[in-house]
Structure formats: C-alpha cells, structure tokens
N, C-alpha and C positions, 0 to 999 in steps of 0.2 A: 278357279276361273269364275268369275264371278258372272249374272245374267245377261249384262250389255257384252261383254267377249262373246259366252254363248252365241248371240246374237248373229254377233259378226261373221263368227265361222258356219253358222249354219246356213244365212245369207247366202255365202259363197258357194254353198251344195245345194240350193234349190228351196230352201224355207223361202222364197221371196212375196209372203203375204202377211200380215198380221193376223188372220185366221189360222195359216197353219204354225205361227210362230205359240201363240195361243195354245192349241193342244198340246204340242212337244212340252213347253212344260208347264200343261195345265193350269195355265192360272186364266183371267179374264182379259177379254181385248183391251180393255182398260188399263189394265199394267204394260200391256204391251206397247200400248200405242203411245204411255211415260216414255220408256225404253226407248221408244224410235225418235221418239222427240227428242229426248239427248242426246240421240246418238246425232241426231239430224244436225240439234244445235253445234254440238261437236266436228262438224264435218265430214262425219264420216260415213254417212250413209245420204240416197237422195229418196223421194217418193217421188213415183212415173207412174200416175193412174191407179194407184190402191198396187203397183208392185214397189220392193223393197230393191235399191241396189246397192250395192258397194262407190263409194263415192269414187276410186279408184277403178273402177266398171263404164262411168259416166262417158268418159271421152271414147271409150269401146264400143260403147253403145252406139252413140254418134257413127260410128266410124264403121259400124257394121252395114250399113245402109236401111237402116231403119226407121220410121219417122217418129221425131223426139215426142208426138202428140199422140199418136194412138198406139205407133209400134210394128204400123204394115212394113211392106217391103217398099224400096223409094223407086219409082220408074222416073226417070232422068228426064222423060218429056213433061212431065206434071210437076216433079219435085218444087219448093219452095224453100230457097236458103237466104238466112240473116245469117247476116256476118254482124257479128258483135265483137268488142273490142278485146277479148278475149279466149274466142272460140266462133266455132262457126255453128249452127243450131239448121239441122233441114228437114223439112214435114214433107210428107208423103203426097200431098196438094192445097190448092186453094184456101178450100174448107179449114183441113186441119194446119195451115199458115194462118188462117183468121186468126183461128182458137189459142194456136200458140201467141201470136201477138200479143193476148192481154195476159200473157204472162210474162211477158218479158220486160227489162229493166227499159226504159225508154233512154235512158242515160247511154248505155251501153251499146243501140243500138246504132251501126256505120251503117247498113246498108241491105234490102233486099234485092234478090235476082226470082225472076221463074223464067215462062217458057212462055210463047206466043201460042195458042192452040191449033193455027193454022199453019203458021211457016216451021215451028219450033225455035225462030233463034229468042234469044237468051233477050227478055225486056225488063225493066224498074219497074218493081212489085207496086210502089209508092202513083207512078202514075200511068200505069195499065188499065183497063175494063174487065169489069166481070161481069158473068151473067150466071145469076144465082138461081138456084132451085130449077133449073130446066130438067128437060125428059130424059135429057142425057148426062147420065152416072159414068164417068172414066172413072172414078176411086171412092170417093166417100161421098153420103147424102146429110142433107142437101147439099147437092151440085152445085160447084163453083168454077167457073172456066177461065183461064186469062187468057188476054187478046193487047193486042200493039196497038191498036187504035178503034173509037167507039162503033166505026162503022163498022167493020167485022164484028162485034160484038151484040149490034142492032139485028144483023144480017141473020145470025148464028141464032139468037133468040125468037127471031120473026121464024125460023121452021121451027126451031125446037123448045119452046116457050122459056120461061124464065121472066128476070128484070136487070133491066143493064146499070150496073153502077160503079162509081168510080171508086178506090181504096176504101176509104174512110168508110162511106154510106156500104160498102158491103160487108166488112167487118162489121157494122153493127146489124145488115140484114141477118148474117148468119146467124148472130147470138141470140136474137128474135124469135127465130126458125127454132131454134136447140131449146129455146126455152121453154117451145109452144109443143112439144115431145118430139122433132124430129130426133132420128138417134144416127149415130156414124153407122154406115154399112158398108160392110167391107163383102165388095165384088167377090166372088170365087176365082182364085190363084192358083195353080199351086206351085 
C-alpha cells in the first residue's frame, strides 16, 4: 500500500491533521502537505480549517448539524444556509455565513435563508440587516445579527451598540474586523 492509501485509511481513524499525519510516518509537513494536495486534486479528500476529511465524509459532515465554517454545533434560530445548486452548505451564524461566502463558487450559488433575531421567521440573507460587532455575542465574535428590516436593526444597535449594514457592506465589515485580530469565539456549550 503505498503513502497516499496510508493516508486515506488513517484519515478515517482519526489522523485528521497534517501534523499528526507527519509523525506516524515521520517524514516532514512538506511531504505531507504533497500527499494531501493529490489526494485533494484527486477528489478524494477535502481541507475544513487545517482538518483532513474524507471526501465521502463531506455531505456527513453537512449533515451532522455542524457549521461547514468553524465546526460549532448549528442552533436553528442563528443558522445561515446557501443552497447551492448542488448541495445545501449551513454556518453556525451571521459571522461564520460572512466568512463562508467568500468561499463559495458565486456561480453555484441559488439562494441564502436565516432567521430574523426578533420574530425568528425565516428572511433573504441577500436583503436582511445586520448589526455587526455589538455587545451582544449569541455565537461567534465579532457579532453579527440578522433582522427583517433596518429599523429593528437600528433599534437593537441603539441599546446594544454595533453598525447596521446591509448584505454586501457587512461581509466586508467582518473581514475588516478578522483582519484587524478579531478571532471566532466560541460561547461555552455543552
């Protein structure tokens, strides 16, 4: 069996890092990180944040209720799903739907849903309001909230500070924010 097999099977038991793939057989990240590139080009493997999966893992993943961008657990009221013309892709909130956005294929892209932060029903990610960086953290920092319309949105940031913006202007607030050190923080769950 040659190193990319290796690879694969250990994948499946828990090697899911190029660090630990690395030690097991001792060679440098360097070789390894060959290794995953072929296997990637290959399709048979994906990379989620410096972890390794099985390509055949991917829609499980999805499926486990997890968010495709950091990995938290998804709460139904915050969640963030594109339907893409091939799969459905959903983030754990606001934030990490920013984040995910500039990964994704724009071609591919049918359609976002989330949640209103006040009523909860279900509004167009595309022309909702947000209010970014406020006091208030429901799942990842910097805070990003959706709302059905600017006034709720004004309202929400006049007690709880922030800046209110539409789609576009807050995806790039966030990536601003992330760039200037803010980091994901993930609230205490269990």
């Amino acid at each position: 069996m040659n190193r990319k097999e290796q690879i694969l099977n250990l994948i499946a038991n828990g090697y899911t890092t190029v660090k630990s793939l690395a030690e097991y057989f001792n060679v440098s990240l360097m070789t390894i990180y060959r290794d995953v590139r072929e296997l990637e080009e290959e399709g048979k493997i994906i990379r989620k944040h410096g972890e390794l999966l099985l390509k055949s893992e991917e829609k499980h993943f999805q499926e486990t209720g997890v968010c495709a961008y950091c990995g938290k657990i998804l709460d139904k009221r915050l969640e963030f799903v594109y339907k893409l013309k091939s799969k459905t892709v959903c983030a754990c909130c606001a934030h990490c739907g920013f984040l995910l956005f500039n990964e994704l294929q724009e071609n591919e892209l049918q359609s976002c849903m989330t949640r209103d932060f006040i009523s909860g029903n279900p509004i167009n990610c595309f022309s909702a309001w947000y209010v970014v960086d406020s006091s208030a953290i429901p799942c990842c920092s910097p805070s990003v909230i959706a709302f059905g319309n600017k006034q709720d949105a004004e309202k929400f940031a006049k007690g709880f500070g922030g800046n209110v913006f539409d789609f576009e202007t807050a995806v790039q607030a966030v990536k601003e924010l992330m760039k200037r050190g803010q980091r994901v923080i993930w609230e205490g769950r269990s």
